[in-house]
C-alpha positions, 0 to 999 in steps of 0.5 A, a space after each residue: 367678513 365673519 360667518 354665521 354661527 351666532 345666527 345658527 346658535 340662536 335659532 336653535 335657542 329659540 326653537 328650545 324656548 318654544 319647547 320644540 326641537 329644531 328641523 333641519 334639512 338636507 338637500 345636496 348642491 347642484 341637484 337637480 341644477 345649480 338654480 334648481 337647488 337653491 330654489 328647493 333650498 328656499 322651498 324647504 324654509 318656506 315649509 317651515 324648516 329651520 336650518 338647512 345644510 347643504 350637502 358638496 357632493 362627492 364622488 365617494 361618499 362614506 355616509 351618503 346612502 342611494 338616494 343621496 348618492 343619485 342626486 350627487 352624481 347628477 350634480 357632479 356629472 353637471 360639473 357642479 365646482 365648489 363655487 357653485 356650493 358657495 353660491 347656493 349658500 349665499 343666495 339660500 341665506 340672503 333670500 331667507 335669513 336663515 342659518 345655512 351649512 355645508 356638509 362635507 367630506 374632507 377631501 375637497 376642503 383639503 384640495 381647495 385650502 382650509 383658508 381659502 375654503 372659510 373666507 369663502 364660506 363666511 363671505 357667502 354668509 354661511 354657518 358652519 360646516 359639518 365634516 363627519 370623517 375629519 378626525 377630532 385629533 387631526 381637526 385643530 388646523 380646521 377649527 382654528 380657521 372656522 373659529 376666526 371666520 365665525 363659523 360652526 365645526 359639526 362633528 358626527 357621533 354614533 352609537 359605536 362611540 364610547 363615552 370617553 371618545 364622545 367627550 373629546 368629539 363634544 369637547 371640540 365641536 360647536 354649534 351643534 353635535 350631529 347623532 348619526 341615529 343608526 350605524 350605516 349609511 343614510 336613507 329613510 328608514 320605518 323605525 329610527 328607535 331606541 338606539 338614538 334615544 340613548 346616543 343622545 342620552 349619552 351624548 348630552 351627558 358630555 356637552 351642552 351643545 344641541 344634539 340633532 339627529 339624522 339618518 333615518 327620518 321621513 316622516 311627520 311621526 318619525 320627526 315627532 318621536 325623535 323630537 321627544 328627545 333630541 334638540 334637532 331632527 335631521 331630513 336629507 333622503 326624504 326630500 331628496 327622493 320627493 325631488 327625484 320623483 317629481 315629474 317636473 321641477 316645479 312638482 319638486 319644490 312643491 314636493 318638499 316645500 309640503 314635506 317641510 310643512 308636514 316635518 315641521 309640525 312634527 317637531 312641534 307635535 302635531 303629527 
């Protein structure tokens, strides 16, 4: 069975054609239970996100800020297994339609086995994966394998990154580029400001890949001023929180399914 990437390719060209960019958002597996998160998951779409990436929680993470890390330690501290992930993208994309991704360290697709780890991906109906600490040069197993099973290979660029090193990123990815706004972990922050804007300035002069930017939007404002000029707009801490917060599970989905709402119409300008 062949993966999804024509679907996530074309849901992002479609939000082009309306003129608007893409909102993608972010919620870890197994938070706050495996079911749990599959229903947020549809809760997020149902406000109006367009694509979702599923975070595989891990027990070291190098980009993940506090509020992801809590919400991973729940999910693995439930023994939350890589079957679970897979099963929350199947039942996210067969109840939606939608184009779902993993994201994910490196480290449990090497233990698990690249092979293994596709067919797994693309039978449960996923997208892609994004992988922001496999390295380009070290990727061409992974790539080869994702390419065979129909699915994305998302890279992560920051502003650190040189042209000459963006090139060889853009070069090598599909689907969509990932542009980390800020150098530093992620979590919501007041302002996402001008760095992003020349990253993905800089980024788009390399590929004609969407570049979508993450780590460090919250809210509708936010989400309407990196709309402005990036082809997606990236949520994961903001609705992780809501869920954090929430009294109840119920309280949750409502929480994100409002957040979702309130982001989406800040992609289209209306914030």
């Amino acid at each position: 069975m062949s993966g999804n990437i024509s679907l996530l390719d074309d849901t992002l060209a479609a939000a082009k054609a309306e003129g608007r960019s893409a909102l993608i958002a972010y919620l870890p597996a197994g938070f706050p239970t495996v079911d749990g998160g599959i229903a947020a998951i549809k809760a997020v779409f149902d406000g109006g996100a367009d694509v979702v990436e599923v975070g595989l929680p891990h027990s070291d993470p190098v980009l993940d800020g506090p509020v992801i890390q809590t919400a991973d330690d729940i999910a693995l501290k439930a023994g939350l297994k890589i079957a679970d992930v897979m099963r929350t993208v199947r039942e996210a994309h067969e109840a939606t339609g939608k184009p779902v991704l993993i994201m994910t360290y490196w480290n449990p697709i090497d233990r698990y086995g690249i092979e293994r780890f596709t067919a797994e991906l693309a039978e449960a109906g996923g997208a892609g994966c994004i992988l922001p600490d496999l390295p380009v040069q070290e990727s061409a197993t992974w790539r080869e394998h994702a390419e065979k099973h129909g699915l994305a290979t998302v890279f992560v660029v920051a502003p650190s990154s040189k042209d000459e090193r963006l090139a060889t990123i853009t070069a090598a990815g599909s689907g969509f580029v990932y542009a980390a706004s800020l150098m530093g972990v992620t979590g919501t922050r007041a302002s996402v400001g001008e760095q992003a804007q020349e990253l993905v300035r800089r980024t788009k002069a390399t590929t004609d890949l969407p570049v979508c930017v993450g780590l460090g939007v919250s809210n509708a404002r936010q989400a309407a001023e990196v709309a402005g000029f990036a082809d997606g707009v990236i949520v994961g801490s903001a609705f992780v929180q809501r869920m954090l917060d929430a009294e109840d599970e119920a309280a949750g989905l409502a929480a994100v399914r409002a957040l979702a709402g309130d982001l989406a119409q800040g992609v289209r300008g209306n914030a």
